[in-house]
PDB file of N, CA, C, O and CB in Angstrom:
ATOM      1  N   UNK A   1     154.658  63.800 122.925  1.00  0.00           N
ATOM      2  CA  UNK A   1     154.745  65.127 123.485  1.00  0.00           C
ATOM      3  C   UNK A   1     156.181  65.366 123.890  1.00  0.00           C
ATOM      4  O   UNK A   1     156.460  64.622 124.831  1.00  0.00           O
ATOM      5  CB  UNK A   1     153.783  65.303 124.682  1.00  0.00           C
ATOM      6  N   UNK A   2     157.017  65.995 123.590  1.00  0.00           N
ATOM      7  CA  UNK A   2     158.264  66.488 123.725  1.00  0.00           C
ATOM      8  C   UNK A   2     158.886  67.798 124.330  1.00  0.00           C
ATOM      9  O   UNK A   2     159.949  68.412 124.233  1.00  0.00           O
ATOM     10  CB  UNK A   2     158.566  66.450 122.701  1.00  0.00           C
ATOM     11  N   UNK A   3     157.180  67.971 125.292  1.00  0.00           N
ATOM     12  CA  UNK A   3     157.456  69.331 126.318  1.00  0.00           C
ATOM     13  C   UNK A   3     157.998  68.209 127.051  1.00  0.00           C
ATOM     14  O   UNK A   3     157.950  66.979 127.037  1.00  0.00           O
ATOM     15  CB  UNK A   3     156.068  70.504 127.115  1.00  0.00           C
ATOM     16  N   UNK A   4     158.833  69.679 128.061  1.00  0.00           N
ATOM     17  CA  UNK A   4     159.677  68.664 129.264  1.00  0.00           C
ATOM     18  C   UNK A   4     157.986  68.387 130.217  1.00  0.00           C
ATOM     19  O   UNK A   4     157.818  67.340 130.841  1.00  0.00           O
ATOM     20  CB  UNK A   4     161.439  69.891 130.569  1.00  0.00           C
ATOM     21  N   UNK A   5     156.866  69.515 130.170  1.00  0.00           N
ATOM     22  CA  UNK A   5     155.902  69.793 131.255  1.00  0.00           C
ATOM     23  C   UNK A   5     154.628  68.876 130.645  1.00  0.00           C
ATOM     24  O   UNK A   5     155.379  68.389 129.800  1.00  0.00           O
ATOM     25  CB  UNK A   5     155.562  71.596 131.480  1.00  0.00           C
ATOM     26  N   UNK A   6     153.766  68.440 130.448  1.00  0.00           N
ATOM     27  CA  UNK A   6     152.396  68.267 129.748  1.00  0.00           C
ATOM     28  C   UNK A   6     151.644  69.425 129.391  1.00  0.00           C
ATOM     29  O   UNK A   6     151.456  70.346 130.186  1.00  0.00           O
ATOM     30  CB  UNK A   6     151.515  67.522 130.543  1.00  0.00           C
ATOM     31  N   UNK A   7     151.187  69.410 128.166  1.00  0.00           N
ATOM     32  CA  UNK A   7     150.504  70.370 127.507  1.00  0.00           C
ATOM     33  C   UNK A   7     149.225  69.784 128.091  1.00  0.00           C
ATOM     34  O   UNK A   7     148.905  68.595 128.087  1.00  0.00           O
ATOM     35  CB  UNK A   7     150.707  70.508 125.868  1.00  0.00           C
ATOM     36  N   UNK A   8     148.239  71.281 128.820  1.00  0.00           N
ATOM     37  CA  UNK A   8     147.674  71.068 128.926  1.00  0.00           C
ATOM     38  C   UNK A   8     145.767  70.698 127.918  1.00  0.00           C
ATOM     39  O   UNK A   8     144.659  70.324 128.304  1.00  0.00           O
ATOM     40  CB  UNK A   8     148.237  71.595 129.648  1.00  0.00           C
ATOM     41  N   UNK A   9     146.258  71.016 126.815  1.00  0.00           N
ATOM     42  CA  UNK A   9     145.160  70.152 125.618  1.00  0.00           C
ATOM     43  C   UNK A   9     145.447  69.169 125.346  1.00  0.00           C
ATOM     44  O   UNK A   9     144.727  68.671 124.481  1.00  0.00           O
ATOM     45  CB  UNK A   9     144.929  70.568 124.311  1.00  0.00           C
ATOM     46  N   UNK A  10     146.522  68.358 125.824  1.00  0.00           N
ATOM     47  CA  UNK A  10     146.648  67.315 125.632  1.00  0.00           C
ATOM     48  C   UNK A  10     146.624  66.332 127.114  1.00  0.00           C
ATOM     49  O   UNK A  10     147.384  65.370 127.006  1.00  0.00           O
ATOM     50  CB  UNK A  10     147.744  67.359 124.809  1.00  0.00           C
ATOM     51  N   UNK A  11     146.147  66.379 127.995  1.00  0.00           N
ATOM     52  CA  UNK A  11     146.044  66.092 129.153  1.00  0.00           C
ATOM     53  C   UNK A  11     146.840  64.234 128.997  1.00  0.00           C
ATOM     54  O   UNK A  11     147.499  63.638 129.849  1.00  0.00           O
ATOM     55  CB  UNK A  11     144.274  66.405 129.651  1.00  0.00           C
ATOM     56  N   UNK A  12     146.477  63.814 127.748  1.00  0.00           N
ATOM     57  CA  UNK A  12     146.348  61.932 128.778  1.00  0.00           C
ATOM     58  C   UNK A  12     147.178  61.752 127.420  1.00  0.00           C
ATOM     59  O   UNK A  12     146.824  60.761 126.782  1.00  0.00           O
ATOM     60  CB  UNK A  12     144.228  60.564 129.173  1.00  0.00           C
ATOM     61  N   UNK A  13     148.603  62.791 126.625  1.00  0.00           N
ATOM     62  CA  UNK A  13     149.406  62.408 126.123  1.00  0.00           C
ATOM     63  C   UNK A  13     150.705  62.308 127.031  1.00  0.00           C
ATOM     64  O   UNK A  13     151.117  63.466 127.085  1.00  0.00           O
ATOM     65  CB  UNK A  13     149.392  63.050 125.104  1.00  0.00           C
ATOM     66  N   UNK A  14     151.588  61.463 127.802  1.00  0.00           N
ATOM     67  CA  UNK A  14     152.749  61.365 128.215  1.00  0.00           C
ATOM     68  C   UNK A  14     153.831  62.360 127.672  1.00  0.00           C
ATOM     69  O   UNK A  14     153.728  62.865 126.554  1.00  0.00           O
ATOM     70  CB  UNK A  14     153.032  60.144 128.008  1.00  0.00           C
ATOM     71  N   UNK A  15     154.483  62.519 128.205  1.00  0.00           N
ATOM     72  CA  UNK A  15     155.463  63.354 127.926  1.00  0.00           C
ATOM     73  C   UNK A  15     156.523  62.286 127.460  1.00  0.00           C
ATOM     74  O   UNK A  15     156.358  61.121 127.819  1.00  0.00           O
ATOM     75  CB  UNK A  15     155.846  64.312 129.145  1.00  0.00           C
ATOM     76  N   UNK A  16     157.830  62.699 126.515  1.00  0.00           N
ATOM     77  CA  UNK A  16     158.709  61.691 126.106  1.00  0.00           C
ATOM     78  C   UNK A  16     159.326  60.906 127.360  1.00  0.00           C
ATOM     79  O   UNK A  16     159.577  59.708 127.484  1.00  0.00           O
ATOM     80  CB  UNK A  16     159.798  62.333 125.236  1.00  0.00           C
ATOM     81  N   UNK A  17     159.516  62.171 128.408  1.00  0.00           N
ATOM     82  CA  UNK A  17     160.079  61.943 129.648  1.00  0.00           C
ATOM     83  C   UNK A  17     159.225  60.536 130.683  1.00  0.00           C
ATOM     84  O   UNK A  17     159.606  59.438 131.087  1.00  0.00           O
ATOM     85  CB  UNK A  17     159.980  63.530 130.367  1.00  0.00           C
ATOM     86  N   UNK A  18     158.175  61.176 130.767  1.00  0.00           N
ATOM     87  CA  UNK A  18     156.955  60.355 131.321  1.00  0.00           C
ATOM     88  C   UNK A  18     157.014  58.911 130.728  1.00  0.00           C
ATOM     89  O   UNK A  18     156.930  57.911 131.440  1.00  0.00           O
ATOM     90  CB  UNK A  18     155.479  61.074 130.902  1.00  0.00           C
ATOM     91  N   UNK A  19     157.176  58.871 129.252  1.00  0.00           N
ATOM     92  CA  UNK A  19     157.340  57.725 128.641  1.00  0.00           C
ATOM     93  C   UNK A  19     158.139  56.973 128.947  1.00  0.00           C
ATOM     94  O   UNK A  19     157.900  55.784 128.734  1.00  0.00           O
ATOM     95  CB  UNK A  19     157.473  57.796 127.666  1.00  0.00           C
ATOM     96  N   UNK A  20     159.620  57.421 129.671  1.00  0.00           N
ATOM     97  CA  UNK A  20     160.482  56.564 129.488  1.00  0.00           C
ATOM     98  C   UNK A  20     161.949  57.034 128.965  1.00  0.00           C
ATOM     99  O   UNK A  20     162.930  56.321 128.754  1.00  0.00           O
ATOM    100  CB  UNK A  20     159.868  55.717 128.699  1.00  0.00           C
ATOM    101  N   UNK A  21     161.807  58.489 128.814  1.00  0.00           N
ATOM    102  CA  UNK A  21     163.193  58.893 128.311  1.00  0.00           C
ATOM    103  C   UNK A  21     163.784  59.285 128.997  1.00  0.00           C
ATOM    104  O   UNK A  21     164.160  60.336 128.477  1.00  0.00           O
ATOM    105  CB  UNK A  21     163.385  59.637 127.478  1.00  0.00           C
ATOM    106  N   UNK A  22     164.237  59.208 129.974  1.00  0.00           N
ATOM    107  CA  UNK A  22     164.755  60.364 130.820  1.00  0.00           C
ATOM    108  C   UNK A  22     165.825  61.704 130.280  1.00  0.00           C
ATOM    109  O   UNK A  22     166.688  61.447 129.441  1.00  0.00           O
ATOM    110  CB  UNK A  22     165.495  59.605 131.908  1.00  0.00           C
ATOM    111  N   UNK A  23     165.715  62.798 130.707  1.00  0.00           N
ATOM    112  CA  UNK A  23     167.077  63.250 130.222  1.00  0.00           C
ATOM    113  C   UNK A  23     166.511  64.163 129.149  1.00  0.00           C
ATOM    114  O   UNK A  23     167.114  65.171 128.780  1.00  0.00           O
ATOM    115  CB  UNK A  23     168.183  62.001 129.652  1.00  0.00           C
ATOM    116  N   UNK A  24     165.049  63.693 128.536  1.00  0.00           N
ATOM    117  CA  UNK A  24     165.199  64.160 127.088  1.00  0.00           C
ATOM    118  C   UNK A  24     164.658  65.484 126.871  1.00  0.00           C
ATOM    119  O   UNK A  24     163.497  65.707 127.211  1.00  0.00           O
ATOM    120  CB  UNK A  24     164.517  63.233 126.120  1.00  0.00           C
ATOM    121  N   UNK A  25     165.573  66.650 126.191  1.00  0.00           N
ATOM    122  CA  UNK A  25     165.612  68.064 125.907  1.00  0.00           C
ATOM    123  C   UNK A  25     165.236  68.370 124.339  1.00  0.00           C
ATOM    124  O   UNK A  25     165.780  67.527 123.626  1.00  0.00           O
ATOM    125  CB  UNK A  25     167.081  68.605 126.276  1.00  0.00           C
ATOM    126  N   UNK A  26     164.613  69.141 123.727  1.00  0.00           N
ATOM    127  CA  UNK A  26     164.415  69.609 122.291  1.00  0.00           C
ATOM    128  C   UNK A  26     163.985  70.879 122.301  1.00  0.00           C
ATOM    129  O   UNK A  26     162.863  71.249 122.648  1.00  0.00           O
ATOM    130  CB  UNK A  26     163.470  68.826 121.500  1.00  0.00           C
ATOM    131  N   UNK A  27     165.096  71.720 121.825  1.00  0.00           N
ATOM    132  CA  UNK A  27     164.048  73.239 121.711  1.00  0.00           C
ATOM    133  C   UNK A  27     163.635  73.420 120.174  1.00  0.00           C
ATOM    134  O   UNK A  27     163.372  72.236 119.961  1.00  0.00           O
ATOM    135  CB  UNK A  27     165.025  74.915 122.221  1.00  0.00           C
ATOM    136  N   UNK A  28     163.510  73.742 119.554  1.00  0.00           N
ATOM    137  CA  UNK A  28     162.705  73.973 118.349  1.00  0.00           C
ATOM    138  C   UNK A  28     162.123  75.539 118.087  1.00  0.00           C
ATOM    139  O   UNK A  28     162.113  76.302 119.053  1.00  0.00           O
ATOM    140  CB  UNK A  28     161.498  72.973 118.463  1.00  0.00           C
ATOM    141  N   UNK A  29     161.732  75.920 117.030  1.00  0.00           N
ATOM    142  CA  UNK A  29     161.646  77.383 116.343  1.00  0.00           C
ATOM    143  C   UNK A  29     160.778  77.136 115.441  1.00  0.00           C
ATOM    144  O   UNK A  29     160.728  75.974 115.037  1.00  0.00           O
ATOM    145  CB  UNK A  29     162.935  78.045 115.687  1.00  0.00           C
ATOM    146  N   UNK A  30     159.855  78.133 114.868  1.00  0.00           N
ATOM    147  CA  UNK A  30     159.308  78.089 114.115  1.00  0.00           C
ATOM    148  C   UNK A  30     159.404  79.385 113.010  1.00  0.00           C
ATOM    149  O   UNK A  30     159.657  80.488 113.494  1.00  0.00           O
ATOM    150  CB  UNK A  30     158.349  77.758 114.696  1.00  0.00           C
ATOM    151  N   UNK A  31     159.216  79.281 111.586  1.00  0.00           N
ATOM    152  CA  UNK A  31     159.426  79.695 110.799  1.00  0.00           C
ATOM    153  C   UNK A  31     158.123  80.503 110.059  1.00  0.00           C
ATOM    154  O   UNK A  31     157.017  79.971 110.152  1.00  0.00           O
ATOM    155  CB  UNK A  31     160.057  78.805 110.339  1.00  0.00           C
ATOM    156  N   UNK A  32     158.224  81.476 109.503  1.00  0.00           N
ATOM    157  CA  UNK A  32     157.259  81.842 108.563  1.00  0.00           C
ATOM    158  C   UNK A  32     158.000  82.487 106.800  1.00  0.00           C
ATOM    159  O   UNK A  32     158.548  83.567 106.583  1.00  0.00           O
ATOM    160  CB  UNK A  32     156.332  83.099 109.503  1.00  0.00           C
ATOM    161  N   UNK A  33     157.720  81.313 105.799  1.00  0.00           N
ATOM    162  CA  UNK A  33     158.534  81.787 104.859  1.00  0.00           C
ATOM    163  C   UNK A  33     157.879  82.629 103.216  1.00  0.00           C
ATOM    164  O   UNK A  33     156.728  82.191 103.211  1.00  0.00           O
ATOM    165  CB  UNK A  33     159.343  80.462 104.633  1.00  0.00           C
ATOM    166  N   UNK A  34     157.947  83.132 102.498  1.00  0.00           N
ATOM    167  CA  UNK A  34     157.680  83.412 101.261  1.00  0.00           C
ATOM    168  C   UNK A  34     158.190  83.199 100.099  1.00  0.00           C
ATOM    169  O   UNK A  34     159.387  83.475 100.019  1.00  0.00           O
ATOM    170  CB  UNK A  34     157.595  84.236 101.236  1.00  0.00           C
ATOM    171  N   UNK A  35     157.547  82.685  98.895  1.00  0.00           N
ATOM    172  CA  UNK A  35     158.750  83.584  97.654  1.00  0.00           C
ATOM    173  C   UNK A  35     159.406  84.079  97.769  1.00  0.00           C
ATOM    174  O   UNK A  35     159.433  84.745  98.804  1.00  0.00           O
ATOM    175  CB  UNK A  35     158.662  84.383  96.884  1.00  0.00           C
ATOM    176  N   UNK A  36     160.511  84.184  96.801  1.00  0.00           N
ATOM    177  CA  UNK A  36     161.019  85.576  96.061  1.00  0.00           C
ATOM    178  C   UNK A  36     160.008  86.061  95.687  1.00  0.00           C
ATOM    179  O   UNK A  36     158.931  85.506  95.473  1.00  0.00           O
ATOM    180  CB  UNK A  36     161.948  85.558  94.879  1.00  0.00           C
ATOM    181  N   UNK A  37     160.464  87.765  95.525  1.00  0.00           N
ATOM    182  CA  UNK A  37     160.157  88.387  94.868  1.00  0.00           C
ATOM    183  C   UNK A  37     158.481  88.672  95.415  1.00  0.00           C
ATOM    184  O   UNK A  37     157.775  89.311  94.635  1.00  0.00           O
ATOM    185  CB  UNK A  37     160.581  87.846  93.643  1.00  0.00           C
ATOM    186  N   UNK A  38     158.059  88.354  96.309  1.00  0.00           N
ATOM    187  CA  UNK A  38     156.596  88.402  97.170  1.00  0.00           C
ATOM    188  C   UNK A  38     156.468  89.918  97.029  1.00  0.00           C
ATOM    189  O   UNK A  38     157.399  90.721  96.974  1.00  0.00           O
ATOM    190  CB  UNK A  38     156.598  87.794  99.023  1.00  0.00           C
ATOM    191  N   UNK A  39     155.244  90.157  96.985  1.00  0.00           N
ATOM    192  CA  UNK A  39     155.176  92.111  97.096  1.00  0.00           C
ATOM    193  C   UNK A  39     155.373  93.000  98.047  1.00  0.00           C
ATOM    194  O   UNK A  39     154.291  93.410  98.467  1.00  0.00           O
ATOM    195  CB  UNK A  39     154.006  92.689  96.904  1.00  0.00           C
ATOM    196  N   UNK A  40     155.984  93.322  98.401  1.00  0.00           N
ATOM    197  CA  UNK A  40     156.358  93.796 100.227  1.00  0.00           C
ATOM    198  C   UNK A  40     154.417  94.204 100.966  1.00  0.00           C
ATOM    199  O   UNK A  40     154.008  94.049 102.116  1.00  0.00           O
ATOM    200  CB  UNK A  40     157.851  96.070 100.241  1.00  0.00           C
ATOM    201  N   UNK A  41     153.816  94.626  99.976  1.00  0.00           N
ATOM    202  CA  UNK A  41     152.626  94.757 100.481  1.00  0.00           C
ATOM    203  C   UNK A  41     151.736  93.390 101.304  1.00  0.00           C
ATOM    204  O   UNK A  41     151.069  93.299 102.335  1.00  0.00           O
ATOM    205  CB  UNK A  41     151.966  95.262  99.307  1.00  0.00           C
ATOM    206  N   UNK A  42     152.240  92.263  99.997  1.00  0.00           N
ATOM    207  CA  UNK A  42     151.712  91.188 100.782  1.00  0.00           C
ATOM    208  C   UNK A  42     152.467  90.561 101.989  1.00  0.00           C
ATOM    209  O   UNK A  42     151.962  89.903 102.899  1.00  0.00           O
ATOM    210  CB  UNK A  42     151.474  90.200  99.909  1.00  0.00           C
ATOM    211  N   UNK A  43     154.033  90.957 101.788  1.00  0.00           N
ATOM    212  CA  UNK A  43     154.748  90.141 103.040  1.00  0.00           C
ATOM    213  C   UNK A  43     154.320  91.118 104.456  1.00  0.00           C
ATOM    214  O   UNK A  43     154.021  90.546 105.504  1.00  0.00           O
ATOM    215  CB  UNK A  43     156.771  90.052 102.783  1.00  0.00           C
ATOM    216  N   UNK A  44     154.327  92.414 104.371  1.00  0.00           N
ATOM    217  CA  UNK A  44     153.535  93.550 105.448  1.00  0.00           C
ATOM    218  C   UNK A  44     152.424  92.503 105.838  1.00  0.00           C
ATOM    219  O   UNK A  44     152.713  91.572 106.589  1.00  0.00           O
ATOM    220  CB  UNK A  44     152.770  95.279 104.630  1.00  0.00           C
ATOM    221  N   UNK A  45     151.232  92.645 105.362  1.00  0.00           N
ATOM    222  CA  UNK A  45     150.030  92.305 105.527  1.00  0.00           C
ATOM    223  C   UNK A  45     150.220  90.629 106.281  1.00  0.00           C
ATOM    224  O   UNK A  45     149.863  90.429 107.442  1.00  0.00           O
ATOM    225  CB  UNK A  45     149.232  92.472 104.002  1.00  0.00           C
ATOM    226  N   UNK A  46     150.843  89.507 105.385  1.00  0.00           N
ATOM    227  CA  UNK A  46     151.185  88.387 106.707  1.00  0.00           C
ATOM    228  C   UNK A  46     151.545  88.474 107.711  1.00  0.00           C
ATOM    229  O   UNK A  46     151.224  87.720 108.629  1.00  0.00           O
ATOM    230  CB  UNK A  46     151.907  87.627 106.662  1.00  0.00           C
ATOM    231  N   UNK A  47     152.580  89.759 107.820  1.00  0.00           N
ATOM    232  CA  UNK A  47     153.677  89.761 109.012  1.00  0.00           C
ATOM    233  C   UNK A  47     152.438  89.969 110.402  1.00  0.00           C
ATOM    234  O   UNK A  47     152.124  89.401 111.448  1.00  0.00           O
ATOM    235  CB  UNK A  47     155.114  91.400 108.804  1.00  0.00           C
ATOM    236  N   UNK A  48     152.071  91.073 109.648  1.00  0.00           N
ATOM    237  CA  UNK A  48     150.623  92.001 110.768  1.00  0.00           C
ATOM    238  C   UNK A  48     150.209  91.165 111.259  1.00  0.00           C
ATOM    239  O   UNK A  48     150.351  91.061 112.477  1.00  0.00           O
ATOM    240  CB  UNK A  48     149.214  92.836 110.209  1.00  0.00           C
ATOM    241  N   UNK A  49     149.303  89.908 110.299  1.00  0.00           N
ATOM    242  CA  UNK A  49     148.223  89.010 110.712  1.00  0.00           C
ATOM    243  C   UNK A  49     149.167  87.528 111.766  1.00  0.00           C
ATOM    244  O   UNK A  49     148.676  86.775 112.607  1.00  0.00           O
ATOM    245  CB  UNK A  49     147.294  88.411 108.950  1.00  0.00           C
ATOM    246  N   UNK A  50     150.395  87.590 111.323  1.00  0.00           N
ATOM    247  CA  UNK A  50     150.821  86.604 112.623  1.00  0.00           C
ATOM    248  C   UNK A  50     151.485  87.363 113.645  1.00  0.00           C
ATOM    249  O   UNK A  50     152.090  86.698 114.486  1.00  0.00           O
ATOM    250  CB  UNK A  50     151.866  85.385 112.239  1.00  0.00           C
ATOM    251  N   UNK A  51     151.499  88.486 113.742  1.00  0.00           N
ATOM    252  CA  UNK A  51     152.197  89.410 114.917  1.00  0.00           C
ATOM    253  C   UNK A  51     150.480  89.489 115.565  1.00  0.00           C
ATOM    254  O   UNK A  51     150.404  89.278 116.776  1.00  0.00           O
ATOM    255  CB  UNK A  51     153.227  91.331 114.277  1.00  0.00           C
ATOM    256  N   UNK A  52     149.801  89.635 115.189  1.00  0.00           N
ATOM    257  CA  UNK A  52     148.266  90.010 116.121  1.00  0.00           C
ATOM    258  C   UNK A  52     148.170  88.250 116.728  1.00  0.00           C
ATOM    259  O   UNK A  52     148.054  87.905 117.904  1.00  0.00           O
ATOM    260  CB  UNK A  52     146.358  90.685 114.727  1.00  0.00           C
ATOM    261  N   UNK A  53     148.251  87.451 115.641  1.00  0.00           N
ATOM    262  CA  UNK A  53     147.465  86.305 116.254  1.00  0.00           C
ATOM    263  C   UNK A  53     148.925  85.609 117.117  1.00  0.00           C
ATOM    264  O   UNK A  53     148.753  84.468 117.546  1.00  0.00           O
ATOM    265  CB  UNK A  53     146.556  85.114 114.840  1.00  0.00           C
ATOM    266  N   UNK A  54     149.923  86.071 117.300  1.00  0.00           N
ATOM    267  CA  UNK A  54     150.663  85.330 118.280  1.00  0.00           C
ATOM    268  C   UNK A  54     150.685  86.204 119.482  1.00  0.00           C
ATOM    269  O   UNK A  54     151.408  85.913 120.435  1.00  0.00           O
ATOM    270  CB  UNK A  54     152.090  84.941 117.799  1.00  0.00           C
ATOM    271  N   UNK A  55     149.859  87.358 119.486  1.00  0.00           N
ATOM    272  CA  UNK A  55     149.660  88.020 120.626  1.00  0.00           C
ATOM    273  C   UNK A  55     148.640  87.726 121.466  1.00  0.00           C
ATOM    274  O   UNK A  55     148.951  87.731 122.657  1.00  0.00           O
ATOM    275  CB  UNK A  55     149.578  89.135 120.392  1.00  0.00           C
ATOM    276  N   UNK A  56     147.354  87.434 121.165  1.00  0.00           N
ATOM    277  CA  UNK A  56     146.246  86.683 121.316  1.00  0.00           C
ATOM    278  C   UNK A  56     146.994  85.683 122.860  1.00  0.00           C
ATOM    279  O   UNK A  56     148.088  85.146 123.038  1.00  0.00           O
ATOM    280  CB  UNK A  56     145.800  85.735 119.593  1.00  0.00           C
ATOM    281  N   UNK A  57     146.019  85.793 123.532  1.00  0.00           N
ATOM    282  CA  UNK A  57     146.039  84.824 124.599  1.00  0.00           C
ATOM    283  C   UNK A  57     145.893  83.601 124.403  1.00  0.00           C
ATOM    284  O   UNK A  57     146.670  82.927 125.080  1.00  0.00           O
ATOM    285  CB  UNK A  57     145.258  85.023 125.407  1.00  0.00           C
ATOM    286  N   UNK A  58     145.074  82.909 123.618  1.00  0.00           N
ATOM    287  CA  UNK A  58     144.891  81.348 123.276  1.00  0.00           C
ATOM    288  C   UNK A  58     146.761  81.021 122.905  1.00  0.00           C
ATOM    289  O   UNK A  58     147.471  80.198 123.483  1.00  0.00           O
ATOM    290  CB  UNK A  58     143.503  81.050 121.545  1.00  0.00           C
ATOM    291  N   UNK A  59     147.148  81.927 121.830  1.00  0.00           N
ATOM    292  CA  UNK A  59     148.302  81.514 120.960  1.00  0.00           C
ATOM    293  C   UNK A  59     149.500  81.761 122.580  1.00  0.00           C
ATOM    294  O   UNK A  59     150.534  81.132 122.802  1.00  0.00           O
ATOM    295  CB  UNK A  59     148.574  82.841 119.136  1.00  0.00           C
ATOM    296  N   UNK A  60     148.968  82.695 123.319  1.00  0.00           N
ATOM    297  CA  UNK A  60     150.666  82.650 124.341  1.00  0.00           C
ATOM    298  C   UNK A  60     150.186  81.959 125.149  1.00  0.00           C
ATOM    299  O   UNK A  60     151.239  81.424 125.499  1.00  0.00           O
ATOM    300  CB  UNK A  60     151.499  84.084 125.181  1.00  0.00           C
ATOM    301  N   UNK A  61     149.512  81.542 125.711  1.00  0.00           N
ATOM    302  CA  UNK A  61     149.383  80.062 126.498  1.00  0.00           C
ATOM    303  C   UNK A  61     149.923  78.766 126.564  1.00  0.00           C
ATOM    304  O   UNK A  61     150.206  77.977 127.466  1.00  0.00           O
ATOM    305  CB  UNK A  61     148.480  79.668 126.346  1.00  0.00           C
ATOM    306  N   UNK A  62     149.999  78.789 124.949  1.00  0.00           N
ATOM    307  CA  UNK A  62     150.042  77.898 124.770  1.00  0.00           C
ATOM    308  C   UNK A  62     151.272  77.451 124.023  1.00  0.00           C
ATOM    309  O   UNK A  62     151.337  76.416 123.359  1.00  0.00           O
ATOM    310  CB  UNK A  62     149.059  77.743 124.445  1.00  0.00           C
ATOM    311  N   UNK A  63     152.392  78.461 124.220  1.00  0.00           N
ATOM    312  CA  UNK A  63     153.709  78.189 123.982  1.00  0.00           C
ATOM    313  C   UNK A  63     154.612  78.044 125.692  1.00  0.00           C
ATOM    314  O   UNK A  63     154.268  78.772 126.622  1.00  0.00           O
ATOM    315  CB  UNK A  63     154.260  79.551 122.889  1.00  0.00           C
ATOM    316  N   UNK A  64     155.664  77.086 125.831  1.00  0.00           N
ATOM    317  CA  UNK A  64     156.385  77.015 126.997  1.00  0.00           C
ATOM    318  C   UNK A  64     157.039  78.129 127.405  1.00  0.00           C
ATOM    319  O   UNK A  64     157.073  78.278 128.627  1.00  0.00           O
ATOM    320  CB  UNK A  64     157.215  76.100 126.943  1.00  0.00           C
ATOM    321  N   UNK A  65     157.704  79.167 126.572  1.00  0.00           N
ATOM    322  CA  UNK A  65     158.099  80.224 127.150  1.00  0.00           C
ATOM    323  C   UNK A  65     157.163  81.046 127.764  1.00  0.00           C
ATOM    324  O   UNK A  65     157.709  81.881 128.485  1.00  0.00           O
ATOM    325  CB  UNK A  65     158.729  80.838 126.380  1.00  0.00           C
ATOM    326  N   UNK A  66     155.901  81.115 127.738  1.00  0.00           N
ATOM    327  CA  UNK A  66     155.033  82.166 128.336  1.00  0.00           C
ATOM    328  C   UNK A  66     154.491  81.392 129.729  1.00  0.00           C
ATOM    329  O   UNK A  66     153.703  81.821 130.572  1.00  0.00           O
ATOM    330  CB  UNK A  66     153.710  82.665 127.199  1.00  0.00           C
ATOM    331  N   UNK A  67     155.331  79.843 129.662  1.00  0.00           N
ATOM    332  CA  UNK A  67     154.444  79.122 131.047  1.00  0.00           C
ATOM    333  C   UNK A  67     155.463  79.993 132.854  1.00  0.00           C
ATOM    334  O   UNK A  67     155.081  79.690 133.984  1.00  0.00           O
ATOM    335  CB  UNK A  67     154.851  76.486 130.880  1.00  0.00           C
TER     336      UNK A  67
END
């Protein structure tokens, strides 16, 4: 686990810190990619379906910026 905090679905995983690291920082990003040449209809239609489901309460919970 490489939150600085414990995720809480993961209750009885240590944190890197907890483990033994002290000190230790990682921010990280996530990506959503396509083809070339994808149909703008279909890249629309993904965009929609991960803009709704990262709005969703389960999905912002459960990122550190929303803690």
């Amino acid at each position: 686990m490489t939150a600085s905090k414990p995720f809480p679905g993961l209750a009885d995983v240590p944190t890197v810190i907890e483990a033994g690291v002290p000190g230790y920082d990682v921010a990280s990003w996530e990506r959503a990619a396509a083809p070339a040449k994808t149909p703008r209809p279909v890249i629309d239609k993904v965009r929609a379906a991960l803009v709704k489901a990262l709005a969703t309460p389960q999905c912002r919970s459960a990122t550190p910026s929303s803690a």
